[in-house]
N, C-alpha and C positions, 0 to 999 in steps of 0.2 A: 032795276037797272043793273046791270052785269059791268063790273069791274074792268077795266083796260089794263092786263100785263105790261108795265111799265117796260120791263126787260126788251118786250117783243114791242111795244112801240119804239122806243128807240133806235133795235135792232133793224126799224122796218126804214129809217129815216136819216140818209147819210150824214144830214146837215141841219140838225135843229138850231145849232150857235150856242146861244148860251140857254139854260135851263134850272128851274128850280121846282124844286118838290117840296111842300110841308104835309106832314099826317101826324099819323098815330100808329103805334107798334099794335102787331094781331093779340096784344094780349092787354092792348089797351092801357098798359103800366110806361110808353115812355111815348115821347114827342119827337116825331124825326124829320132829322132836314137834310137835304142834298143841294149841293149848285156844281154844275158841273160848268169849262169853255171848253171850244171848241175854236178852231182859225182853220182859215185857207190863206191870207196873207203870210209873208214871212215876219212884221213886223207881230202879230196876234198869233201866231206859233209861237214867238220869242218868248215863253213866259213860265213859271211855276205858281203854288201856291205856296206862301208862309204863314204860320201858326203867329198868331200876335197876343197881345194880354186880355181883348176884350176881341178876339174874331181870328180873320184870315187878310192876308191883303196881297195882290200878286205883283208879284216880280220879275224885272228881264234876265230870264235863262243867261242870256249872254251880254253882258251892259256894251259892248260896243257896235253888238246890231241895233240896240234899241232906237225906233226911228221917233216917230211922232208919239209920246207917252201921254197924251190927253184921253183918251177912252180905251186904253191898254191895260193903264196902270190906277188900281183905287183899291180900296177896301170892300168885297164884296160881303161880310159877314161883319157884324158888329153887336156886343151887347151892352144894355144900360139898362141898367137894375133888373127889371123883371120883363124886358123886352130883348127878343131876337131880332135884327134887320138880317135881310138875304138883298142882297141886289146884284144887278147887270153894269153896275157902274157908279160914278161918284154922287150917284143921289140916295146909298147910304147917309153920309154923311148929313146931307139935308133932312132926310128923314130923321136922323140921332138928333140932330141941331132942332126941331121943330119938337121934337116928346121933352128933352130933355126943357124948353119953353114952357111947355106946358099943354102943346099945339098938337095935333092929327097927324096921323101919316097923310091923311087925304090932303090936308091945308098945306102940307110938305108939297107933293108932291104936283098942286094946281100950282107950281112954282116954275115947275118942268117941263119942257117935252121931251120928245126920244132925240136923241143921238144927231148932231150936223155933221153925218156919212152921206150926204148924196151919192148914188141916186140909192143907196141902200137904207137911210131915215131906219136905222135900227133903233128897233123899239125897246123904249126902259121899263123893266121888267122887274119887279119888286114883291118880296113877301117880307110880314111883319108880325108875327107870335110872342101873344101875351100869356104869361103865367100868374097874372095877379089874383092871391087870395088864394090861389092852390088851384087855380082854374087854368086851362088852357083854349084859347082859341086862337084865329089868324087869320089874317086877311091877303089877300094878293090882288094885283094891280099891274094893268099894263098901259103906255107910253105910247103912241104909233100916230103915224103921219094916214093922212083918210084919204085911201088910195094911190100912197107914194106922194102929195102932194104935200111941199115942204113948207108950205105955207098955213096947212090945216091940220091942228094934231087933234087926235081925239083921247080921252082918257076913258078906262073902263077899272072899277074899281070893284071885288070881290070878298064877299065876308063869310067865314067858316066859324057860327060860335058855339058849336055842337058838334066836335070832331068825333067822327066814329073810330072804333076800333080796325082795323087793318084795312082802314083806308087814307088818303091822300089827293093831294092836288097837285099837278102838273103843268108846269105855263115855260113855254119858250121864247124862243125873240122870232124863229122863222118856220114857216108851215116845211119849209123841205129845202133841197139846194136847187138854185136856180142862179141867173144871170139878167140882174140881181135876185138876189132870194125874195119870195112874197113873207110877209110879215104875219104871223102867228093870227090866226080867226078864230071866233069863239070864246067859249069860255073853257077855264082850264080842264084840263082832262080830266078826269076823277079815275087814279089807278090803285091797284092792291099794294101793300107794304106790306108784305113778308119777311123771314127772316129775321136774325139776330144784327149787330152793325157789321160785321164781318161780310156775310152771306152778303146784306141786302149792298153792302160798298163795291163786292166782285162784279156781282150781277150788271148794276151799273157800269161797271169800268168796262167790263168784256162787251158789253151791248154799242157801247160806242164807238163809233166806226175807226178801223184804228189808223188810216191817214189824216182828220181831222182832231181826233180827241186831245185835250191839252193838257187840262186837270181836272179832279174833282174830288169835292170837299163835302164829306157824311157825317154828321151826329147824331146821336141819339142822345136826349136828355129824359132822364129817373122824375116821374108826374113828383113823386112822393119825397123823396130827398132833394132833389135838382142838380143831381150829381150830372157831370155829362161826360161822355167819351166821342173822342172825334178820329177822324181818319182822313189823312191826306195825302191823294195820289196823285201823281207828275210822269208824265211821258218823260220826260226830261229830269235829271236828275244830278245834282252837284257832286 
């Protein structure tokens, strides 16, 4: 099976929404993560990323636009010991609250459904990376209403415990822009991760179409030491 150039899907897709990537570096030495948003509202334009002590968490660009901060504003990155959360929204925090228990991302997450946006039912989008023991693997998991229908959510949950070298996984909230958007099908894309964090953050940031793009947030974490370097880019800037 032949690889999906992440750069050029993106590039091919004006309006993913929000988006998360977990892999592995081509050289197999580091663990890498992206989340990138995206808006077409002005209230989901309004926003940055901020660096915090254990993640990222977004913020209103301008606090006197800020309208409705319920699915705007959370923590979309969090870690707790030897776990990474990536999410689309405040079911990080459930997912931290159920490990730090003793509990499953899965047991977290049959907590949830996607998002109360009618008629857009935006789907909750989640990845979860383990490095226990010096291992790495991760899972990813999407949230979605079964055919727009807000009354039916379905869950579909994905597990990586053999992550290849200079490959990754890919999972959005919407298949493309529409009115409203259709919600992400399938299973996540399986794309190439290339480059150093540098390269692979550009690549990213220029692929995304540049009247929707908001922010986005790249790490790379050292398998061997667990040193991590991160990179966080903002349309919008203080």
């Amino acid at each position: 099976m032949s690889l999906l150039n992440l750069k050029t899907e993106l590039e091919n897709n004006t309006y993913p929404g929000r988006g998360i990537v977990i892999g592995k570096s081509a050289d197999g030495k580091k663990a890498v993560f992206a989340y990138f948003i995206m808006g077409r509202s002005e209230n989901s334009r309004n926003r940055i990323f901020e660096e915090t002590p254990d993640g990222i968490r977004t913020r209103a660009f301008d606090e006197s636009k800020l309208g409705d901060p319920s699915l705007v504003i959370y923590a979309p990155v969090r870690t707790l010991g030897q776990v990474t959360i990536v999410t689309n929204g405040d079911q990080t925090d459930t997912i931290r609250d159920f490990i730090a228990a003793g509990k499953s991302p899965e047991e977290a997450l049959r907590t949830r459904t996607f998002e109360p946006d009618p008629p857009l039912f935006t789907p909750r989008i989640s990845g979860v990376a383990s490095f226990a023991e010096g291992g790495f693997s991760y899972q990813l998991s999407i949230l979605k209403s079964d055919n727009g229908n807000g009354d039916a959510p379905l869950r579909f949950f994905f597990d990586y415990p053999v992550p290849l070298d200079g490959q990754g996984h890919f999972i959005h909230t919407y298949q493309s822009d529409g009115n409203p958007p259709l919600s992400f099908a399938g299973e996540p894309k399986t794309v190439e991760i290339s480059g150093n964090l540098d390269t692979f953050t550009q690549a990213l940031w220029e692929a995304l179409n540049p009247d929707n793009k908001i922010s986005l947030f790249t790490r790379f974490v050292d398998l061997a030491s667990g040193d991590t370097e991160t990179r966080i880019l903002n349309k919008y800037t203080r």
